[in-house]
C-alpha positions in Angstrom: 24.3 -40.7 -28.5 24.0 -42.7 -31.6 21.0 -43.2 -33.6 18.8 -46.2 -33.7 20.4 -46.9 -37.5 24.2 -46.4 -36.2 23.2 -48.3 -33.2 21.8 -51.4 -35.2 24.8 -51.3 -37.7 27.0 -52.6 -34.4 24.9 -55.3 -34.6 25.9 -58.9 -35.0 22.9 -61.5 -35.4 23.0 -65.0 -34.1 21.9 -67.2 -36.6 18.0 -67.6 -35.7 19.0 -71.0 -35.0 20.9 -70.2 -32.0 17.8 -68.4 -31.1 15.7 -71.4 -31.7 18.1 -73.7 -29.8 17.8 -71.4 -26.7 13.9 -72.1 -27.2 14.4 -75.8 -27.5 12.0 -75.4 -31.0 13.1 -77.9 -33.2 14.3 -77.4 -36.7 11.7 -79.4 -38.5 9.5 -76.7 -37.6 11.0 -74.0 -39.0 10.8 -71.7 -42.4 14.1 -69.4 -42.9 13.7 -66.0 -44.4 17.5 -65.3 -44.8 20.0 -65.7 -41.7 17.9 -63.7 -39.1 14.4 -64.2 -39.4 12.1 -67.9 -39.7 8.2 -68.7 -39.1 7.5 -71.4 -37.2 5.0 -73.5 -37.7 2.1 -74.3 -35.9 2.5 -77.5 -35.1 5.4 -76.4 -32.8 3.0 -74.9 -30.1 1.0 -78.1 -30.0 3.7 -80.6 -30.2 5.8 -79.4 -26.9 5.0 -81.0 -23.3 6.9 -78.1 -21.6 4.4 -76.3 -19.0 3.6 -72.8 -20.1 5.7 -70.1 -18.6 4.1 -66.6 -17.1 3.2 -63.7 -19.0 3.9 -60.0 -18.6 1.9 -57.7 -20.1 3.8 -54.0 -20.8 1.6 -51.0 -20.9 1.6 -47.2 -21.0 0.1 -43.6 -19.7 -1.9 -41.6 -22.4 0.8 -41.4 -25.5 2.1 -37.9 -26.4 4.7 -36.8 -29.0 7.7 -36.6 -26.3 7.3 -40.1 -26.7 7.0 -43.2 -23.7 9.0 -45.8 -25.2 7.0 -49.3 -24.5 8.0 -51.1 -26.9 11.7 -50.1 -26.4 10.8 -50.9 -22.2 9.6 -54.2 -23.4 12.4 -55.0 -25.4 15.0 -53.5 -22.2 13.1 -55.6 -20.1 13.0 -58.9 -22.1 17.3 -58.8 -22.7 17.2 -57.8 -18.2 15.7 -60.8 -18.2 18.1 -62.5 -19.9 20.6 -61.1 -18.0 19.5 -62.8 -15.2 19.8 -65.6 -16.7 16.0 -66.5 -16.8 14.2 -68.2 -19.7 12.5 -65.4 -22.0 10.5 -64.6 -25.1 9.1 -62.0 -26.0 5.7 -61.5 -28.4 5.6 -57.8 -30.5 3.1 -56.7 -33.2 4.0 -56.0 -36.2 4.6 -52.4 -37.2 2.5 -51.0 -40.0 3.8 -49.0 -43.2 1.4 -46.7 -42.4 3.1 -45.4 -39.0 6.4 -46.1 -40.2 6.5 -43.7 -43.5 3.8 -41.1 -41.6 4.3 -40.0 -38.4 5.7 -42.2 -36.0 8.7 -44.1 -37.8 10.6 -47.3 -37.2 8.8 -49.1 -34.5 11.0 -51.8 -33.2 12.4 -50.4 -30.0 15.3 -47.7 -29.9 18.6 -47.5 -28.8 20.2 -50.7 -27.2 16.9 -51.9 -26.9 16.1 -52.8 -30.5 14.6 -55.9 -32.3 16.6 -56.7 -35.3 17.0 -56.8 -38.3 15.0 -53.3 -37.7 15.1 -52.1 -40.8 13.7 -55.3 -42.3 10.9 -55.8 -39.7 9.4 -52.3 -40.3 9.9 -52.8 -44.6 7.7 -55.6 -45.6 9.2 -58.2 -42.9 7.9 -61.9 -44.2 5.0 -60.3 -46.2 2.4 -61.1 -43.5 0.7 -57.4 -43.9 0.6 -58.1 -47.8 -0.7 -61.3 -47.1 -3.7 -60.2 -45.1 -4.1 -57.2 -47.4 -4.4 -59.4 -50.3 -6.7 -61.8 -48.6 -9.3 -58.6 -47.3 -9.5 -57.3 -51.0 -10.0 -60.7 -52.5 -13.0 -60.5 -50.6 -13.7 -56.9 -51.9 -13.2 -58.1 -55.4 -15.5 -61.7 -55.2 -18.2 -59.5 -53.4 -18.3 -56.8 -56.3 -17.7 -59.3 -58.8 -20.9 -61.4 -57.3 -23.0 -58.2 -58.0 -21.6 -57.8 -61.6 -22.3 -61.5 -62.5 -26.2 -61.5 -61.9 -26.0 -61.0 -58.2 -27.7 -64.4 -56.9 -27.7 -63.2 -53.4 -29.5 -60.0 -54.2 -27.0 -58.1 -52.2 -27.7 -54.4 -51.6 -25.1 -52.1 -53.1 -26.0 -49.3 -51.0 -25.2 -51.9 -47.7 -21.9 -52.8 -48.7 -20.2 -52.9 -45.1 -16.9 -54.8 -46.4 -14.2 -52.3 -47.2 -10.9 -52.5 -49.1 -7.7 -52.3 -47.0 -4.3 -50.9 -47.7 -1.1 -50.6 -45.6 -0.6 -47.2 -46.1 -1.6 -43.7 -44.8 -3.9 -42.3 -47.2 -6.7 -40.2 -46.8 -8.0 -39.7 -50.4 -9.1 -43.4 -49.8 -11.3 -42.6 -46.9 -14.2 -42.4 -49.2 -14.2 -43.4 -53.0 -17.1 -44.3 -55.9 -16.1 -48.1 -57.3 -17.6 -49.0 -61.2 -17.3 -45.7 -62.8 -16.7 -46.2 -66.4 -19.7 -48.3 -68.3 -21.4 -51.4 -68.0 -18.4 -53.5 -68.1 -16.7 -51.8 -65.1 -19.2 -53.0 -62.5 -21.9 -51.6 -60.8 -21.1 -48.1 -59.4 -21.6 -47.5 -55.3 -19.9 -46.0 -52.4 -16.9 -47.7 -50.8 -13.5 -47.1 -49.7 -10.2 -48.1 -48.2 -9.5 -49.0 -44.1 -5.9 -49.5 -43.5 -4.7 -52.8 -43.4 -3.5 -53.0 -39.5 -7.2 -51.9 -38.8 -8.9 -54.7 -41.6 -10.9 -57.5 -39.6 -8.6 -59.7 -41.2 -6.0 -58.5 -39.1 -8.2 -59.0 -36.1 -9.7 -62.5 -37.2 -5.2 -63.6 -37.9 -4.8 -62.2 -34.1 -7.5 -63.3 -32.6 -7.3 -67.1 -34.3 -6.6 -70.3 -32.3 -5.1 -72.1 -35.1 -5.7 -72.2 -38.9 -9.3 -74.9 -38.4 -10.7 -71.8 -36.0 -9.4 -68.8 -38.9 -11.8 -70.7 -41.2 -14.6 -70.7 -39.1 -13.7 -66.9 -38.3 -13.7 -65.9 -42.1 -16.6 -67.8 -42.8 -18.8 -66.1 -40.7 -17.8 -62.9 -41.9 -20.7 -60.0 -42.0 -20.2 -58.4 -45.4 -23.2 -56.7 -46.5 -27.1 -56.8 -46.4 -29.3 -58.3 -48.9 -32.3 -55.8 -50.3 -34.6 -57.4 -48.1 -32.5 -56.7 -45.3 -31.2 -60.0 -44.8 -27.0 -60.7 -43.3 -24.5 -61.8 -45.7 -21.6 -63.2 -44.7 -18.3 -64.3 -46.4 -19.2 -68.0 -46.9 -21.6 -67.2 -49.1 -19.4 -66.1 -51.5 -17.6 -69.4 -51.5 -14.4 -67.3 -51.4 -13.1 -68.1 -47.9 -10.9 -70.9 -48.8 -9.1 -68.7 -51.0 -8.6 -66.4 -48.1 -6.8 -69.5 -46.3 -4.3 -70.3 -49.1 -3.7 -66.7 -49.3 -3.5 -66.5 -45.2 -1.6 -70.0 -44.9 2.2 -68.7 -44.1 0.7 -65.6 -42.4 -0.9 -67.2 -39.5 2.5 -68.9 -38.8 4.4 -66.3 -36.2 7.4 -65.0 -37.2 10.7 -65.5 -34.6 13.6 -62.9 -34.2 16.3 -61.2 -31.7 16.8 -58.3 -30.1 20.2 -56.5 -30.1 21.4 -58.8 -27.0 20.1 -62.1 -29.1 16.7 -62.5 -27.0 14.4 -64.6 -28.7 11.2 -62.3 -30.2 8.1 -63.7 -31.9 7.0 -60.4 -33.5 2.9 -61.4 -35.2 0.1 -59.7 -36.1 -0.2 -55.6 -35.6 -3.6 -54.3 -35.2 -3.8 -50.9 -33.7 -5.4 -50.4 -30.3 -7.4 -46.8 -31.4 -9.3 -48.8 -34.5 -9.2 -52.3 -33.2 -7.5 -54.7 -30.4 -4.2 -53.5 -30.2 -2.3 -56.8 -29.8 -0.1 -59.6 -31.2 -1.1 -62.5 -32.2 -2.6 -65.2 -29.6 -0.8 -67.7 -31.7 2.6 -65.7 -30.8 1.5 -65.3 -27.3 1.5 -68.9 -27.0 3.9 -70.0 -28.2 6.3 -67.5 -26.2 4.6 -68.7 -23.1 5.2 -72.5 -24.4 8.9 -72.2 -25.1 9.9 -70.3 -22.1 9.7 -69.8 -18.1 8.7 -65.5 -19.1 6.8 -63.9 -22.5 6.4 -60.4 -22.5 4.3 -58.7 -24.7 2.9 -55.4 -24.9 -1.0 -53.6 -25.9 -0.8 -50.7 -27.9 -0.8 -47.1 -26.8 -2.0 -46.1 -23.3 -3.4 -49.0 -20.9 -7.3 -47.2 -21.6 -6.7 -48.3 -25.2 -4.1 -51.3 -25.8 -4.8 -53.3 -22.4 -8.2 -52.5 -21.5 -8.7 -54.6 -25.1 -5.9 -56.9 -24.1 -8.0 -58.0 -20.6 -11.6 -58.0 -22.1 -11.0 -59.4 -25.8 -7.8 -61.0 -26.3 -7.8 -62.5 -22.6 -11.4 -63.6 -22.6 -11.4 -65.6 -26.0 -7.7 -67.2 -25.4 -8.1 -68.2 -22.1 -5.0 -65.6 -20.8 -3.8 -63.9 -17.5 -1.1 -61.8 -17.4 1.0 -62.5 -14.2 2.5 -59.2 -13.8 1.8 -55.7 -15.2 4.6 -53.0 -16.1 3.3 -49.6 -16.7 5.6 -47.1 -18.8 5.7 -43.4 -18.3 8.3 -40.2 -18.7 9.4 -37.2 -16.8 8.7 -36.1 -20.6 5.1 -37.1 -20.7 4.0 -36.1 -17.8 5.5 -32.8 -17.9 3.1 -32.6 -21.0 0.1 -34.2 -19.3 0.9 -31.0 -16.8 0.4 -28.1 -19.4 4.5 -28.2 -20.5 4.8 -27.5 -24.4 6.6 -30.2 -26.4 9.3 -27.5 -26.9 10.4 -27.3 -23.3 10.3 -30.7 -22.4 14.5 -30.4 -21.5 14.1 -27.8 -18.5 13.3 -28.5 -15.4 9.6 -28.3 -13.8 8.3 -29.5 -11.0 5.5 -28.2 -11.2 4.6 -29.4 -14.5 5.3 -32.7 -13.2 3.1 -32.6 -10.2 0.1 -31.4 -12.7 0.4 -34.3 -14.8 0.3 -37.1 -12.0 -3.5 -37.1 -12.7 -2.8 -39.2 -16.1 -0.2 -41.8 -14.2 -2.9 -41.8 -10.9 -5.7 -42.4 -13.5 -4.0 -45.6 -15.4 -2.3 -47.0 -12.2 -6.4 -47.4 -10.9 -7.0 -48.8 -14.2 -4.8 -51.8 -14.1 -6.2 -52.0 -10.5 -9.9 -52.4 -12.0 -8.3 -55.5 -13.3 -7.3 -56.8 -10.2 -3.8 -56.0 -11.0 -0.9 -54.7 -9.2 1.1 -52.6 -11.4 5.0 -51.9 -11.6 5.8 -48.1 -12.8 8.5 -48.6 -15.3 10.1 -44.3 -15.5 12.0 -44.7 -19.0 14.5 -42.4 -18.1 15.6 -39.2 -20.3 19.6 -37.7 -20.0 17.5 -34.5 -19.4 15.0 -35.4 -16.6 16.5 -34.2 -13.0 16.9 -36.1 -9.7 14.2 -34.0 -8.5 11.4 -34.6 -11.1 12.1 -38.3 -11.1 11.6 -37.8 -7.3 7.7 -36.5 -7.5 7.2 -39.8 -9.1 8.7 -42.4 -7.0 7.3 -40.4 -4.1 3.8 -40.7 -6.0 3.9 -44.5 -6.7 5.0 -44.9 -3.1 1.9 -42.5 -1.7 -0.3 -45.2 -4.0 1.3 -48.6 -2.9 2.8 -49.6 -6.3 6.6 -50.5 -7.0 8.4 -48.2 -9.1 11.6 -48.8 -11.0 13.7 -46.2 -13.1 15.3 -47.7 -16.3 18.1 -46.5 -18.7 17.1 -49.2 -21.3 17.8 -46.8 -24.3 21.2 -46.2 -23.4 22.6 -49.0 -21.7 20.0 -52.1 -23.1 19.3 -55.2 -20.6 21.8 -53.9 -17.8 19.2 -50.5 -17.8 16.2 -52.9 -17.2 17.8 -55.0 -14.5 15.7 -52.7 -11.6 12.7 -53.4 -13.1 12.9 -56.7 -14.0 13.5 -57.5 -10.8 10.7 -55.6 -9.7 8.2 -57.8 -11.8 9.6 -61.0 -10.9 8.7 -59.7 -7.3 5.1 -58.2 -8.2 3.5 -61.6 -9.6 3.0 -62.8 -5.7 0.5 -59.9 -5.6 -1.2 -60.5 -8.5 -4.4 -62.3 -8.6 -6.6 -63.4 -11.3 -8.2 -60.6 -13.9 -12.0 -59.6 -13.4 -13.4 -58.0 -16.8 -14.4 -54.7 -16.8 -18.0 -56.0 -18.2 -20.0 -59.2 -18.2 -21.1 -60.3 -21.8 -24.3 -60.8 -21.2 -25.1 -57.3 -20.7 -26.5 -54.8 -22.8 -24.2 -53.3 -25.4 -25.0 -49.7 -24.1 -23.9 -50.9 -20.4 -20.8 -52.6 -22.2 -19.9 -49.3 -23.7 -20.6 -46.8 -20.4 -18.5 -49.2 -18.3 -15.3 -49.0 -20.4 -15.9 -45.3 -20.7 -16.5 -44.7 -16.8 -14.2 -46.9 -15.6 -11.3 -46.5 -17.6 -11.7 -42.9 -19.1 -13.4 -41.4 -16.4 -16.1 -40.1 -18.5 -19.7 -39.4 -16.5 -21.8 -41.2 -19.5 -21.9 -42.0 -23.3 -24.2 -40.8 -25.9 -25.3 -42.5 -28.8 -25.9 -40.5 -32.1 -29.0 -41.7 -34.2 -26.4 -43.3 -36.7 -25.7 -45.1 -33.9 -28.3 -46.1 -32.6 -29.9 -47.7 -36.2 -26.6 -49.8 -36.2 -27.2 -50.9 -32.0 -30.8 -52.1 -33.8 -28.9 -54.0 -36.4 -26.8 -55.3 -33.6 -29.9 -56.5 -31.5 -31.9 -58.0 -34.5 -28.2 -60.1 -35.4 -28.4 -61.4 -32.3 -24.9 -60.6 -31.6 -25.3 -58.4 -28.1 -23.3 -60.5 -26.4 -19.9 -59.6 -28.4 -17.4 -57.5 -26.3 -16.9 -54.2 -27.7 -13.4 -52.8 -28.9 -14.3 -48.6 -28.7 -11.9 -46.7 -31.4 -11.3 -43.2 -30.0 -8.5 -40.8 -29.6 -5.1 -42.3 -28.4 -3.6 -38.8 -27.0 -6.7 -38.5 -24.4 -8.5 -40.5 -21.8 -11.3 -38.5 -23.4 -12.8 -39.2 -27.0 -11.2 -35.5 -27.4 -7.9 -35.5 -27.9 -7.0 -32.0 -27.3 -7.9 -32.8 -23.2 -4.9 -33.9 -22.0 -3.6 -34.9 -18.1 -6.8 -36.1 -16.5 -9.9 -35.3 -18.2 -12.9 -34.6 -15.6 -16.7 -33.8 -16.7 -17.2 -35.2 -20.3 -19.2 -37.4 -22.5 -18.0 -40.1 -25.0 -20.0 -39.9 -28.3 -20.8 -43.1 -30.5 -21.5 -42.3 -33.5 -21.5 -45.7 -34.7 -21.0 -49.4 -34.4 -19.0 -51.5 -37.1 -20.1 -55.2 -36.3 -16.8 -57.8 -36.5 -18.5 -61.4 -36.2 -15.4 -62.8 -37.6 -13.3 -61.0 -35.3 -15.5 -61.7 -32.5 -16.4 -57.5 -31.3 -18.2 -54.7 -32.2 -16.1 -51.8 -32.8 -17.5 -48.7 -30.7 -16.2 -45.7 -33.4 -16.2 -42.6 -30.7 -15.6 -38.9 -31.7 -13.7 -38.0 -34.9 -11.6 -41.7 -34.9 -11.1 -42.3 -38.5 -9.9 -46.0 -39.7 -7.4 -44.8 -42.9 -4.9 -42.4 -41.4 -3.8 -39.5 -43.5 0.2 -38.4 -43.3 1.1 -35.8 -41.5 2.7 -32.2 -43.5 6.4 -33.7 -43.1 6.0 -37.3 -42.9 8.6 -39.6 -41.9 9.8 -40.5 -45.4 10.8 -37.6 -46.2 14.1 -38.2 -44.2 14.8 -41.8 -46.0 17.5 -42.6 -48.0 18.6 -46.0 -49.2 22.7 -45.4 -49.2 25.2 -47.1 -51.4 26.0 -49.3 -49.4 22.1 -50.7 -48.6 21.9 -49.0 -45.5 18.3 -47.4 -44.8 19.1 -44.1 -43.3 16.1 -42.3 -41.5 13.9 -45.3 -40.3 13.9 -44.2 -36.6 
């Protein structure tokens, strides 16, 4: 078969007014970037009457390197939709520079099932990332230049909890000494770079109503600690309306097409194992406002990306998904069932059966939510009748529909099974319970994510931990909803346990607190918040041809 890059060079884009025109978003509310790509402004989602349409939310088992293919399912499933002739839209994140150059690649589908232009959306894209980059570090900058200029707010140095952000994996960053060089350099202390998708910034763009509630957001920033121990927040640095300017083009959502011309607002990219794994609610929106189906997705497995999506993003923007699509492979399971990633091409059953444990343990996850999920099976040319067999037969034993799809390969037609399959699941689905209550302690916030959706027996709180739970309490910020970081390859905070972990303990070994964003982020186990790149990153294998071609971004 083709690759993703010989695949999109078939491509022929609609103008992105043809896409808008099957949206019904008028003109006047748009801001080209070239032929194929606009932002719409905000005033678009409160100006239309129509009644919002439902949403699907597209999930996945525990991510391994064989690869699930979500964001490719949601893409298959958006153009099925289309093909039966239904109103769609879809709402994507972002993909980070980070990912893209390091280990993982393009991220805008694969195959026939590709957003477009794919090249362009992974490479900069409108300049939203830079945006919210530049915004975090003016921050950085006011705060140390505050220090340097007399330091009015007798901020403590050595509680400095704001860190500088960069879209890039680099682990050199991870820790770094600021002012070195003389008087005139600043005052030297501890600091250090987060990448950008896992900046609050990110999370406060996301998480934002409209641009009136991103103020509010920034403003109440937690930055640092005075030396009597006193909160400082951003609005005391009277640099927040900066921020906005800077911010004021990347809160608008940005709308494109997929290889079959299906309308995509693709907003916002936060990971889901350092923060809330989601798009923008903004984008959200205004996909469920401009058409009768949005589908959007949560990063890696359902434990990470949708447990986040249900009891953050759902809570604070009023949202209920009216159908559930959970992705697996023949591939991953066979991995989740001992199978090296070398031999993922043969045949084994048994493998297969051993790794049900993962697919039983995410299926009773979306049921937590008082959800009824559809199985997507993203089909491989080397998975066998008979494997593909163990799982239907397994989804049947449980109660839960169950559709193969050859998205990759064949695009919408592929997805037509299971898009049929979710327009018949939303009858059974009823309205989402949290996994937690907000007015309970943050320790019984924690153990109930980690019991209920790992499968863990308890959680244990290191003493670094604990200091910053005290910090929590004396904030008065308990009743936040927690966003845990931990490993994306395990339902374990180890992610060398694969399948079903059984008989373990999550470790917190401390608490960032997000009052902008709204959560406290739970860091579990080794989860670091700068990536580093891997020995043979993904860059390595791009060229930029003659003829402006980027070969290697798949």
């Amino acid at each position: 078969m083709a690759t993703d890059v010989e695949i999109a060079l078939q491509f022929t884009p609609s103008p992105i007014t043809e896409i808008t025109g099957k949206l019904g978003i008028e003109s006047d509310y748009l801001s080209h970037y070239g032929r194929d790509i606009a932002k719409v402004d905000l005033r678009a989602l409160t100006h239309s009457n129509r009644t919002p349409g439902k949403l699907i939310l597209v999930s996945a088992t525990t991510p391994t390197p064989s690869g699930e293919g979500k964001t490719t399912t949601t893409i298959g499933l958006a153009q099925a939709f289309s093909q039966l002739n239904e109103s769609v839209c879809m709402a994507l994140r972002e993909p980070s520079l980070g990912p893209c150059l390091g280990m993982k690649g393009g991220a805008t589908g694969g195959g026939y099932s590709q957003i477009m232009p794919a090249d362009r959306i992974n490479l900069h894209f409108t300049g939203d990332f830079h945006a919210i980059t530049s915004a975090n570090n003016l921050l950085s900058a006011a705060l140390d230049n505050h220090i340097y200029h007399g330091n009015e707010l007798g901020i403590d140095p050595r509680q400095i909890v704001w860190r500088r952000v960069m879209d890039m994996n680099d682990r050199s960053l991870r820790k770094i000494v600021l002012g070195l060089g003389g008087k005139l350099q600043g005052t030297p202390r501890e600091g250090g770079f987060d990448i950008t998708a896992a900046s609050e910034v990110m999370a406060m763009l996301c998480l934002a109503e409209d641009a009136e509630d991103l103020q509010q957001r920034l403003d109440r920033t937690l930055i640092g600690y005075t030396y009597a121990g006193e909160p400082v927040y951003a609005a005391q640095l009277k640099i927040t309306g900066a921020m906005m300017a800077l911010l004021r083009d990347a809160l608008q959502p940005n709308l494109v097409q997929s290889f079959e011309g299906t309308p995509a607002f693709v907003h916002g990219g936060p990971f889901a194992n350092i923060a809330h794994g989601c798009n923008s609610v903004i984008a959200t929106r205004m996909a469920m406002q401009y058409a009768d189906w949005a589908i959007t997705e949560a990063g890696f497995g359902f434990d990470l990306g949708a447990e986040k999506f249900f009891d953050i993003k759902c809570r604070i923007a009023r949202l209920d998904p009216d159908a559930v699509v959970l992705v697996t492979t023949v591939r991953a399971l066979k991995m989740h069932g001992g199978k090296h990633k070398s031999a993922l091409d043969d045949e084994d059953l048994t493998a297969v059966k051993l790794g049900l444990g993962n697919l039983d343990k995410h299926i009773e996850s979306v049921m937590l939510f008082n959800k009824q999920p559809v199985v997507a099976l993203n089909r491989f040319a080397t998975d066998t009748d008979a494997e593909v067999a163990i799982i239907r037969q397994r989804c049947s034993e449980l109660g839960v529909a169950f559709a193969e799809t050859t998205h990759h390969a064949d695009g919408g037609k592929g997805a037509l099974e299971l898009a049929r399959a979710v327009i018949d699941s939303v009858a059974q689905n009823r309205p989402f319970k949290p996994l937690y209550d907000l007015d309970m302690t943050v320790l019984e916030k924690v153990r109930a994510v980690c019991k209920q959706m790992y499968g863990a027996d308890d959680v244990a709180f290191t003493k670094e931990a604990a200091k910053d739970l005290q910090l929590v309490e004396q904030l008065g910020l308990t009743h936040l909803p927690v966003c845990i970081a931990k490993a994306p390859s395990s339902l374990s905070d180890d992610p060398l346990l694969h399948g079903r972990p059984r008989d373990f303990e999550v470790t917190v070994r401390a608490i960032q607190i997000n009052s902008g964003a709204g959560f406290l982020v739970i860091l579990t186990g080794d989860i670091l918040r700068m990536p580093g790149l891997p020995k043979e990153p993904a860059a390595n294998k791009m060229r930029l041809l003659k003829s402006g071609v980027i070969e290697g971004l798949e």
